[in-house]
Every structure is written in C-alpha cells, then in structure tokens.
Phi, psi and omega in degrees: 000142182277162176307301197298307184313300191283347182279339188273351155318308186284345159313288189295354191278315173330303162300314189305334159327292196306304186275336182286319206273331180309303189289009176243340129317274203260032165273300192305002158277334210288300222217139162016125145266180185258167128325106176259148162338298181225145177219085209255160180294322198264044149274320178257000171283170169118195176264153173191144210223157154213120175295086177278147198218072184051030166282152194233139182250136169325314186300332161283037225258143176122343191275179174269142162303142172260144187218132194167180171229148143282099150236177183239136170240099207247133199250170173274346159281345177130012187197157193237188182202133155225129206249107181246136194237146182201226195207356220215330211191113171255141167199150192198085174297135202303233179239134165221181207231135163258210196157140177246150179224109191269340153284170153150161208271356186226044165106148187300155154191162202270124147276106193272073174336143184012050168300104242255130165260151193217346177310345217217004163114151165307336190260029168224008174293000175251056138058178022268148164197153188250092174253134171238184184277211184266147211252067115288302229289321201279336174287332169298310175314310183304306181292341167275350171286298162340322195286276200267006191047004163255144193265131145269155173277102167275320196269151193224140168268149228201118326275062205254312182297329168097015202191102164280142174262138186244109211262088172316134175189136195276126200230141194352055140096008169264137184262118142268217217177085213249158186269159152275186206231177175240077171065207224172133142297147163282303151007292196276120182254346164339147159261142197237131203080088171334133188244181198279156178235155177261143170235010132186000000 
C-alpha cells in the first residue's frame, strides 16, 4: 500500500470517527435510559452543561428556539450555581441547595432548589409549567405505586414549587442528567429535552 494511500485511509476513519461519535450522541437521546444501580453524590458533583444549539422543543409548542449554554455546578456541600450565557440572556444564580434522593418510586433523583428551566425558551422561564418527569420515569412511578400504594409528589408547579428535579441516568453507559418534560405519550419512550453532560 503507498504512503498516500494509507494516510488517506486514516483520514477517512478519522472523519468517519467523528461523525460515528456525533451520531451516538444523539442515538443516546432516541431511546429509554437506565436507572443506575447506585448513586452517590460524589458522582455528581463537578459541572455539568447543555449546549442549547437553536433548539426548539416538541414538547411546547408556541415557543421561539433557544440558543445558549446552561450550566451547573453542583459542590460537595450541598449547593450549587448555576449559570446561563446567550447572545440574547446572561443569568447567574445566587448559591442555592440541592439534594439526592436515592429512594423515590421512579428512580433517583436530584432535587435543585429554585433551578431556573431554560428548555421551552426564554420567555417561559419565569413560568407558569407544569413539569413531570421523563415518561420511562412516570411509568416506574405508576408501577411502584401500584406496588406499595404509596404516592409521592412527582409532577412540580414550576416555579411555584421553588424546586426541579433533575434525574441521573445512564445513557449508552454516559451518566447524564436528563430534565423534565410537560407530559408524554406512554408510547414514546425517547428522552425529551436536552440533558446536562459533565464536562468536569
């Protein structure tokens, strides 16, 4: 094989890399996440971010795309920052307090104190919404209620409630972070809405 031949070989796996990890991104959106096993705080602490890129959510209709990045920084005490940068909208939230709750009938999850949502556009971020979880997570719910007859609070008035919940979950073997949504086909099993990724 020439020199030319195999470096231009190494070209195309390199792009082809490129474009295979882009598209496995966004196949870890397509379909159901797990549940992890376990879950400790100092799994979550650190930053974690979502690259809104003109996005417009299904979920919502009526709203303007958004474009910006969200991020978070979850401390090991117990409290966070959070931070939204845009062309259009800067916010920099004061220190506020989180929490995991590694029981709950539908999967571990974070409770974010006064966490600002930015999925559904800048002009609904002062609310009112009606947010639930990710329709894997409410159906985990439904059968443990069915199970144990006990009711938890899932669905959060927004922000009226003071507080979102944010759901550790394992995405092709990636620990996100994925947000809620305003309801659901049972059908659809997909994740909805972009989730936070740790970027350190």
């Amino acid at each position: 094989m020439k020199w030319s031949s195999f470096w231009g070989t190494i070209v195309v796996l390199i792009a082809a890399l490129g474009l295979l990890s882009g598209c496995l991104d966004d196949i870890r959106y397509k379909g159901p996440c797990q549940v992890p096993p376990t879950i400790e705080e100092s799994d979550l602490t650190g930053k974690w971010t979502i690259e809104y890129s003109n996005y417009w959510s299904t979920d919502f209709y009526g709203t303007t795309p958004i474009t910006g990045i969200d991020t978070l920084t979850l401390q090991a005490d117990g409290t966070y920052k959070q931070m939204f940068r845009s062309e259009d909208y800067n916010y920099d939230s004061p220190i506020n307090d989180w929490e995991l709750i590694s029981e709950s009938g539908e999967g571990s999850k974070l409770v974010m104190y006064n966490l600002r949502y930015f999925a559904y556009g800048l002009e609904h971020i002062d609310g009112p919404l009606g947010l639930d979880p990710q329709m894997p997570d409410a159906l985990r719910y439904q059968k443990f209620r069915t199970e144990t007859g006990i009711k938890n609070d899932i669905a959060v008035d927004y922000p009226d409630d003071e507080y979102v919940f944010l759901y550790p979950r394992r995405c092709l073997g990636k620990l996100v972070l994925l947000q809620m949504t305003s309801g659901g086909d049972p059908d659809e099993l997909a994740v909805h809405n972009p989730a936070f990724t740790k970027t350190k």
